[in-house]
Legacy VTK file of the C-alpha trace (Angstrom):
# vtk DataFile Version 3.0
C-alpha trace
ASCII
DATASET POLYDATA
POINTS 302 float
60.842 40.435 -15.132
57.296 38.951 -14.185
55.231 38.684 -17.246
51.866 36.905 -17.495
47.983 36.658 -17.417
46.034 39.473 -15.132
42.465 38.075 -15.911
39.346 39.810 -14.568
36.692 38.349 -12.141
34.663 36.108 -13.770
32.794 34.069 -11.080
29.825 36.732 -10.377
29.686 37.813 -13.589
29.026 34.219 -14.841
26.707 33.469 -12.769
24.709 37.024 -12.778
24.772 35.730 -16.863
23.887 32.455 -16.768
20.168 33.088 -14.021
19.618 35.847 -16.971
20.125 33.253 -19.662
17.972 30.634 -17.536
15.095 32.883 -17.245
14.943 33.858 -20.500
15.261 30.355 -21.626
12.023 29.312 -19.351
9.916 31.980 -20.503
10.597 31.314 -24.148
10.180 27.800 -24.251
6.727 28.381 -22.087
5.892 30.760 -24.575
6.660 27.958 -27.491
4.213 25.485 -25.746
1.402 27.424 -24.728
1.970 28.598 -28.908
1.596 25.132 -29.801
-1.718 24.451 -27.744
-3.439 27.707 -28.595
-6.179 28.676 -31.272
-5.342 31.343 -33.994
-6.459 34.705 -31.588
-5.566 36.549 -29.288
-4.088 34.065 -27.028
-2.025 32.847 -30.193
-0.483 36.385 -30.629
0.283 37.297 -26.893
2.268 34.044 -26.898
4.112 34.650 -30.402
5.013 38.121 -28.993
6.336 36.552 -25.616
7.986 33.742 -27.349
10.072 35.980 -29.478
10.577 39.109 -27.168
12.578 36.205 -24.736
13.991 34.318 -27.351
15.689 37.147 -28.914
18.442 38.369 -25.974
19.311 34.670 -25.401
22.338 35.324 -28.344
23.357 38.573 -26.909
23.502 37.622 -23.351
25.315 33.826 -24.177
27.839 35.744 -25.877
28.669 38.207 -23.438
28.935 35.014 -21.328
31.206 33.509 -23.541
33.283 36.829 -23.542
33.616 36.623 -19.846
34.856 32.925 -20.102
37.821 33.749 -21.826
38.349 37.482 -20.925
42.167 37.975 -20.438
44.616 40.378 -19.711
48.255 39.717 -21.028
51.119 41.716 -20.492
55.095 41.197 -21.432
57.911 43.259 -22.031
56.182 44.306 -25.736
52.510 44.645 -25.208
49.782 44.244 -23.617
47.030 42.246 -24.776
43.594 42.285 -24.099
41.037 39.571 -25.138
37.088 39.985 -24.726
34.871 37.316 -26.834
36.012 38.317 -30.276
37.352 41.517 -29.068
40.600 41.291 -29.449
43.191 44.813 -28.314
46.913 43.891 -28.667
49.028 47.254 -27.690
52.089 47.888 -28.064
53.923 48.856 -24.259
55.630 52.183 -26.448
52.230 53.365 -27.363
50.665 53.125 -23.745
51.248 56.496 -22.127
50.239 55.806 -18.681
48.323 53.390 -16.498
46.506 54.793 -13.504
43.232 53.625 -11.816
40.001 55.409 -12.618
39.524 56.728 -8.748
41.785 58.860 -9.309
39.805 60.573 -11.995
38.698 64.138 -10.780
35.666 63.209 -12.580
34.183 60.057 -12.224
34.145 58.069 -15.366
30.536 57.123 -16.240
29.649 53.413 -16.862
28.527 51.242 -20.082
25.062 50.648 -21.041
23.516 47.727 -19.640
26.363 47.653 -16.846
26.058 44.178 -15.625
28.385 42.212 -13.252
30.830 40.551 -15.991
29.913 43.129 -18.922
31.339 46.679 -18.655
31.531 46.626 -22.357
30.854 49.493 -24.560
31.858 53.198 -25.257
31.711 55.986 -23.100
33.113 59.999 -23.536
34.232 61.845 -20.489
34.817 65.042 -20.527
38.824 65.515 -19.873
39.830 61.929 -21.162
37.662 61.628 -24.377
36.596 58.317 -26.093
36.891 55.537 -23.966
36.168 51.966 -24.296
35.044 49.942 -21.478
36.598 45.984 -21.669
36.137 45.300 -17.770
33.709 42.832 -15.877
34.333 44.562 -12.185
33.619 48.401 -11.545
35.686 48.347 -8.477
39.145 47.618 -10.007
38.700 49.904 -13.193
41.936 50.600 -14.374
42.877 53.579 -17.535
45.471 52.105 -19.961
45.993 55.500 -22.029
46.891 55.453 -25.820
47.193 58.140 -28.114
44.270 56.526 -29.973
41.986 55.597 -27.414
41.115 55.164 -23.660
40.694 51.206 -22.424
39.037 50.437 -19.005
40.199 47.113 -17.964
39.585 45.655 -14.583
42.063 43.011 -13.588
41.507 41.020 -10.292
45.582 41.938 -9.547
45.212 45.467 -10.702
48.324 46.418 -8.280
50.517 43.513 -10.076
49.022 44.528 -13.570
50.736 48.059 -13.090
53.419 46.892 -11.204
54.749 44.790 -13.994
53.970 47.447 -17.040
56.108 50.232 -14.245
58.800 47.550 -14.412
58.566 46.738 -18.514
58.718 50.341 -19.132
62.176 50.762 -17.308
63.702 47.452 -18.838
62.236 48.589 -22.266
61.438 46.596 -25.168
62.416 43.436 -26.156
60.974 43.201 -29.849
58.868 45.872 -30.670
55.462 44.619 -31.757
52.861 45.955 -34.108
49.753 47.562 -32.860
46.396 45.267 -33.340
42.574 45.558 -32.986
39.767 43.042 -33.768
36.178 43.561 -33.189
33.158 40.890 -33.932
31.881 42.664 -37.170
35.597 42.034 -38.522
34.980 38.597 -38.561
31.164 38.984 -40.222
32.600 41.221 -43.538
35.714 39.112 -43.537
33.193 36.430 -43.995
30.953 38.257 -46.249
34.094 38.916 -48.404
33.478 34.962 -50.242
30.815 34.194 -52.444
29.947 30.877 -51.103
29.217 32.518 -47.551
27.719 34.927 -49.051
24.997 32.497 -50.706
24.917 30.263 -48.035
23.370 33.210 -45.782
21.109 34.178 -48.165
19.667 30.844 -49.047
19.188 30.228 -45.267
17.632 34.001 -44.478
15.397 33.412 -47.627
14.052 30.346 -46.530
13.597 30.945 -42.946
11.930 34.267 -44.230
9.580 32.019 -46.733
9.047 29.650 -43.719
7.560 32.182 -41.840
5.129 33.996 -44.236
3.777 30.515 -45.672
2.988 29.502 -42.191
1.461 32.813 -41.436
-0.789 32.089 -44.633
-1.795 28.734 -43.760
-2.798 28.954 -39.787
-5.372 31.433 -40.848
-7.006 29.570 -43.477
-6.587 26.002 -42.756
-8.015 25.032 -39.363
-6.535 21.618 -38.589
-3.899 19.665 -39.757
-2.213 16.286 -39.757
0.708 16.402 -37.522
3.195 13.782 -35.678
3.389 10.055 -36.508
0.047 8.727 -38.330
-0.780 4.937 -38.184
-2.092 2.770 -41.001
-5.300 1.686 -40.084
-6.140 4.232 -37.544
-8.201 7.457 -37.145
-6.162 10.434 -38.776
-5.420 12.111 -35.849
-5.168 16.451 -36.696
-3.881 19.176 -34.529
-4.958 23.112 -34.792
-3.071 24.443 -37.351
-1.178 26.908 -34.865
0.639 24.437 -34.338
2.870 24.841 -37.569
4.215 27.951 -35.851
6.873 25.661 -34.557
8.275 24.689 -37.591
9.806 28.617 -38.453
10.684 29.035 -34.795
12.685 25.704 -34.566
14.743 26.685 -37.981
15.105 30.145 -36.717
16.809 29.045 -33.792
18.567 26.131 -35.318
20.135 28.801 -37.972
21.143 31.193 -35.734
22.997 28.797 -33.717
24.724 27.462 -36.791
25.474 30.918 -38.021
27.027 31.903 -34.231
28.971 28.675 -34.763
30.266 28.969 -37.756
31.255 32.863 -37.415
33.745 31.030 -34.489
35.053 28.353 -36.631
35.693 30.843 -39.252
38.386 33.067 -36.897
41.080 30.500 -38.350
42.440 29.426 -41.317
42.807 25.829 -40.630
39.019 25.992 -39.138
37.243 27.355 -41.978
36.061 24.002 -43.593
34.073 23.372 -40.318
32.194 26.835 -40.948
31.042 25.931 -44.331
29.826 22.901 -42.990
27.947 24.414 -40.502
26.610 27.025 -42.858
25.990 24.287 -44.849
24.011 21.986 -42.495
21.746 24.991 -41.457
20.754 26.052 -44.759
19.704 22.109 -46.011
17.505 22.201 -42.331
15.550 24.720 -42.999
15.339 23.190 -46.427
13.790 20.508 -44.593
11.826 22.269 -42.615
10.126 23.815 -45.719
9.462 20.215 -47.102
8.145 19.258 -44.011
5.369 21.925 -44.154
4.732 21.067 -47.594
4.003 17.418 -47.333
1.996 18.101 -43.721
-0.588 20.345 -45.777
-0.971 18.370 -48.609
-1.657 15.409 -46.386
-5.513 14.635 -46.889
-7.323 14.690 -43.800
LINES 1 303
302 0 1 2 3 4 5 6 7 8 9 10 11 12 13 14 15 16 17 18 19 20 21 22 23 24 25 26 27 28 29 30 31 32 33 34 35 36 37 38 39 40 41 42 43 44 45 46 47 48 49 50 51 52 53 54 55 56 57 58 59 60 61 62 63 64 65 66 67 68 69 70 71 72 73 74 75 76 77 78 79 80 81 82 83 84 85 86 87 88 89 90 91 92 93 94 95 96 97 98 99 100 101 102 103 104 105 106 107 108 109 110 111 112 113 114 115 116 117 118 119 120 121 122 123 124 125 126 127 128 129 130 131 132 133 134 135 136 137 138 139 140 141 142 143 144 145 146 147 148 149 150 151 152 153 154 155 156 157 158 159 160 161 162 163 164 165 166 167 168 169 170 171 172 173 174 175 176 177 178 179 180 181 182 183 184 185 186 187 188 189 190 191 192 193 194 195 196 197 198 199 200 201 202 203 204 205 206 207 208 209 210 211 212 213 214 215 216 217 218 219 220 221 222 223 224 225 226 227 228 229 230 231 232 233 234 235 236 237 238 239 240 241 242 243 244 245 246 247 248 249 250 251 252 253 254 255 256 257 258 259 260 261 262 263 264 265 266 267 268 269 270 271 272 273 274 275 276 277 278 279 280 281 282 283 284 285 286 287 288 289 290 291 292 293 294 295 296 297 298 299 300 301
């Protein structure tokens, strides 16, 4: 029998993701530059707001990206397997009790939230089928995989060889009957959570970034001007508004949350786990830095 990978289309969906991701990036770092250069006032605050109101879906929409990279549909002659980002559905072929596509629904199956090309992802109820949980990229080749737990949209770009191959597993029947298996991205976070040394690692970094920003909201207000970027011996002390120290949160904001991201994937394996705490690790001592930094810029005499 035929066994293999039915992926989904990714190509659209990618791209669709990645002008989203683009924009977003422009208009944030615009925002973080026209921050830099403005005076504590209005101008200041419409720029914070647009800064972090574009910065903050970058995450979100990167890793639905990320889970349309290596989206995958697996089927054998035991299970079928679905991957999505950290999603991760592994079902049994003797639980599935049918596969059918969704136009032949009598009625139509409503989509996701947010249903962009390359992320159907999310739950839905309809009204003869129940819970159902959309893992799909493409709304035209939906296909029901039926449980007794659960309803799973899928959309495979060979949808027809997808059910062609579970119609033939099903008469051959099971080779070694597998375990059922579900994963979701929160797993990994309270897995995680579970040691102590993660556990203070995050808190060390959210305390700091936190400390970051309410000392530099102190400071802008009540000191004008400040020394900032490379000062010469022997030359005019060169000083900046002190708006400007509005980058230093932002910048270890960012630089955490991409460390945390990171080291939530390193952390999946066993054999990968030292790599986490070292990224944990690293992003916790920057904003350290970052802290210092402020410190010694303020208490520079000007």
């Amino acid at each position: 029998m035929n066994t293999g990978h039915f992926p989904p289309s990714k190509q659209r969906g990618l791209i669709v993701h990645s002008i989203v991701i683009l924009v977003l990036a422009v208009l944030a770092i615009t925002g973080f530059v026209n921050l830099s250069r403005s005076e504590v006032g209005p101008a200041f605050l419409i720029s914070l707001l647009v800064s972090l109101i574009t910065f903050a879906p970058i995450p979100f929409f990167a890793y639905r990206a990320y889970s349309l990279l290596r989206a995958d549909y697996y089927m054998d002659r035991d299970s079928l397997a679905i991957n999505w980002g950290l999603r991760v559905e592994d079902i049994p072929l003797t639980d599935i009790e049918w596969i059918r596509s969704a136009g032949d629904l009598t009625h139509p199956i409503n989509l996701p939230p947010l249903p962009m090309p390359g992320g159907l992802v999310g739950m839905r109820r309809h009204p003869d089928l129940g819970p159902v949980e959309f893992l799909a990229s493409d709304s035209k080749n939906l296909l029901l995989v039926a449980t007794a737990r659960r309803i799973f949209v899928i959309s495979p770009e060979d949808a027809v060889g997808l059910m062609q191959t579970f119609a033939r597993a099903t008469e051959l029947g099971s080779i070694t009957p597998t375990d059922a298996k579900s994963e979701y991205p929160s797993f990994i976070v309270s897995l995680a959570w579970q040691s102590g040394l993660v556990r203070y690692l995050w808190l060390t970094a959210l305390f700091l970034n936190l400390g970051l920003f309410i000392w530099a909201s102190i400071i802008i207000p009540s000191t004008p001007r400040v020394a900032l970027g490379p000062q010469f011996v022997g030359s005019a002390l060169e000083t900046v508004p002190s708006s400007q120290l509005i980058i230093f949160p932002l910048a270890s904001l960012l630089l955490t949350m991409a460390g945390w991201i990171g080291g939530l994937y390193f952390y999946r394996w066993e054999k990968e786990r030292v790599l986490a705490f070292i990224v944990w690790g690293s992003s916790t001592l920057t904003s350290l830095l970052f802290l210092l930094a402020v410190l010694f810029i303020i208490t520079t005499p000007i």
